[in-house]
Residue frames relative to the residue before (quaternion, step in Angstrom):
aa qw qx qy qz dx dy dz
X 1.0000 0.0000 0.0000 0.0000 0.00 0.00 0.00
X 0.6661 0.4694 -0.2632 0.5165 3.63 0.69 -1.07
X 0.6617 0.5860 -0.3035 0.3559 3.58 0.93 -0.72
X 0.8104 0.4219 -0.1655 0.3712 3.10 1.82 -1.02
X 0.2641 0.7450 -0.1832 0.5845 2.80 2.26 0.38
X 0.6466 0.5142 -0.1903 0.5304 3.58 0.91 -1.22
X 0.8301 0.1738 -0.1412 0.5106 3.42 0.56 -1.29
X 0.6052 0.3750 -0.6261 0.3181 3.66 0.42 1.17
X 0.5326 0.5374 -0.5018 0.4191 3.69 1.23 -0.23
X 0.6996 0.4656 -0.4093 0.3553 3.76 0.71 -0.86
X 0.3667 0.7042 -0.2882 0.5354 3.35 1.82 -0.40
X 0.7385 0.3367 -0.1370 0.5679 3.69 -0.20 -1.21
X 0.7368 0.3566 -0.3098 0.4837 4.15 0.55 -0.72
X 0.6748 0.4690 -0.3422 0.4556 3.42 0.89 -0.27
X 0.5075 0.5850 -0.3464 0.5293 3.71 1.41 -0.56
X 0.6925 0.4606 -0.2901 0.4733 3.58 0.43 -1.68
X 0.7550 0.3624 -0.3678 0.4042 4.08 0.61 -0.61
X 0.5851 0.6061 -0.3699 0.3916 3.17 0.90 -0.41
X 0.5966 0.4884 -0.2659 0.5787 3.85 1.31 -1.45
X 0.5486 0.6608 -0.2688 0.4360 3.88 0.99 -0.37
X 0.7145 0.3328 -0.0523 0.6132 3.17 0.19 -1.29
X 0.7330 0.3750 -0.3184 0.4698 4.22 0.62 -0.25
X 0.6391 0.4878 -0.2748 0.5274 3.35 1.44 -0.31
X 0.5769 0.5969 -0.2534 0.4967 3.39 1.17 -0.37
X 0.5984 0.6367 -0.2795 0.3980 3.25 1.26 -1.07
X 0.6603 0.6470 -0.1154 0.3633 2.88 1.03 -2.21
X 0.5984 0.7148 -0.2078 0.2962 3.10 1.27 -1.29
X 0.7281 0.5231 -0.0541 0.4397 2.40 0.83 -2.45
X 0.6196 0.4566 -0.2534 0.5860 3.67 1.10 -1.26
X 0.5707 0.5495 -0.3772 0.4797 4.15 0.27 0.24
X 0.7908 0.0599 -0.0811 0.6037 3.31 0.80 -0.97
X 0.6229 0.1600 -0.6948 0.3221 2.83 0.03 1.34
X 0.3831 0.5024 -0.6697 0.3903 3.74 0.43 0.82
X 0.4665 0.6709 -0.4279 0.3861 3.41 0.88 -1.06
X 0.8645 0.3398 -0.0409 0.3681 3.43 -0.34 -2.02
X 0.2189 0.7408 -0.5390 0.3357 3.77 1.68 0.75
X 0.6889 0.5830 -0.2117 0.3750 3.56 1.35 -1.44
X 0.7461 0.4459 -0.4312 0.2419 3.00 0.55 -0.53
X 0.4267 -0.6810 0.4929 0.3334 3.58 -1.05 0.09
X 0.1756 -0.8678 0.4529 0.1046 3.18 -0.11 1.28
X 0.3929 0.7748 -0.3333 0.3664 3.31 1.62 -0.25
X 0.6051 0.5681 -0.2188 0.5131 3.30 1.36 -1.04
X 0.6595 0.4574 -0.3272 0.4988 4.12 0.96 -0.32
X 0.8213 0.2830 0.1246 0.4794 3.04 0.52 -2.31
X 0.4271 -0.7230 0.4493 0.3049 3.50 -0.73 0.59
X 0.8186 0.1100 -0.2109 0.5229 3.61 1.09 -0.20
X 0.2276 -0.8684 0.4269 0.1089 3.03 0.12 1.59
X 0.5751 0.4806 -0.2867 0.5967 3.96 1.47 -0.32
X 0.5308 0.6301 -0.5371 0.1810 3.66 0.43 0.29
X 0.6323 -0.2452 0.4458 0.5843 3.41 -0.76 -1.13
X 0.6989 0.3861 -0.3865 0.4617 3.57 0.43 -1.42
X 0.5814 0.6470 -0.2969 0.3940 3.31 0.67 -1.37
X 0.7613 0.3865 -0.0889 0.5130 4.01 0.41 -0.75
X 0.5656 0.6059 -0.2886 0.4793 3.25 1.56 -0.73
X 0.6468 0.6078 -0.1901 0.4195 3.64 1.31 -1.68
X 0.7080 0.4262 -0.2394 0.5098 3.05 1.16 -1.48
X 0.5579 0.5875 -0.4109 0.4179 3.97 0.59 -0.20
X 0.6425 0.4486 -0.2896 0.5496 3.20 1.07 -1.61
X 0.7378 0.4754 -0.3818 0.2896 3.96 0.27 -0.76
X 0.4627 0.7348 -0.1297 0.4788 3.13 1.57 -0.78
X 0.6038 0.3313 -0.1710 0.7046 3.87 1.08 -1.06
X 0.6879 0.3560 -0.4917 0.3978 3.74 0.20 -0.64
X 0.7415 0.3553 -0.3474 0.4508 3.53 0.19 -1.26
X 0.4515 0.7507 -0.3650 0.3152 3.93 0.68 -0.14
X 0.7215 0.4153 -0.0606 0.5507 3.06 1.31 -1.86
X 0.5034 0.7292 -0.3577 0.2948 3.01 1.19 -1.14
X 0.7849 0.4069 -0.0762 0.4611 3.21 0.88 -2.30
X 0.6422 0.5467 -0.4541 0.2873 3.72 1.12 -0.66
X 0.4392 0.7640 -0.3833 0.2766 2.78 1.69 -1.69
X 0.6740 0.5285 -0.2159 0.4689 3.32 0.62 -2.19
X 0.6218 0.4661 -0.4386 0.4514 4.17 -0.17 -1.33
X 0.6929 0.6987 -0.1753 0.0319 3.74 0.34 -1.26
X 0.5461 0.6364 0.0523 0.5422 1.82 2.47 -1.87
X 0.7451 0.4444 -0.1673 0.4683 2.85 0.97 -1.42
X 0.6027 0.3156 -0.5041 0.5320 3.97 0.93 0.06
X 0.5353 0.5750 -0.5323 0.3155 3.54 0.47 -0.65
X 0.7213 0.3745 -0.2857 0.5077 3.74 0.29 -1.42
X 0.5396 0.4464 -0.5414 0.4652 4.37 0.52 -0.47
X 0.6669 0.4240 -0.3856 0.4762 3.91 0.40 -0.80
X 0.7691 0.2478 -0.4333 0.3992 3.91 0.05 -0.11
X 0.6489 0.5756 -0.4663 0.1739 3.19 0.71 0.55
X 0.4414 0.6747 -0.5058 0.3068 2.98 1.31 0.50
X 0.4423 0.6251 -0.4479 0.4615 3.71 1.64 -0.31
X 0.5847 0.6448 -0.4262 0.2466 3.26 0.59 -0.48
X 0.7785 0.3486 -0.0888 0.5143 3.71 0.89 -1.23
């Protein structure tokens, strides 16, 4: 009994990281399609370098996480509401 118990939470925790880590992706891959617009030319003086491409990667993962962080929450808290009723 306990055994089958074990392997639906590792079940359910191994789903939830997996839907995690694929939302997160999505994210990350959104904003930087997103952040194609911006003119980076207007910050940095070489927006096509390395550094230049580097910023936009690094901005990209922030605003990425930012929004999964946020998606994540929001299925997490739709799923306890069924505890609710």
């Amino acid at each position: 009994m306990d055994n089958d118990l074990t392997n639906q939470v590792n079940q359910t925790l191994s789903a939830n990281g997996l839907i995690s880590i694929c939302v997160s992706l999505l994210c990350i891959a959104v904003a930087w399609w997103t952040l194609q617009n911006l003119k980076l030319e207007l910050i940095i003086r070489q927006p096509k370098g390395p550094q230049g491409r580097l910023l936009h990667l690094l901005l990209a993962i922030i605003v990425g996480h930012a929004v999964s962080g946020f998606v994540i929450d929001y299925m997490s808290w739709t799923q306890m509401l069924r505890y609710l009723f």
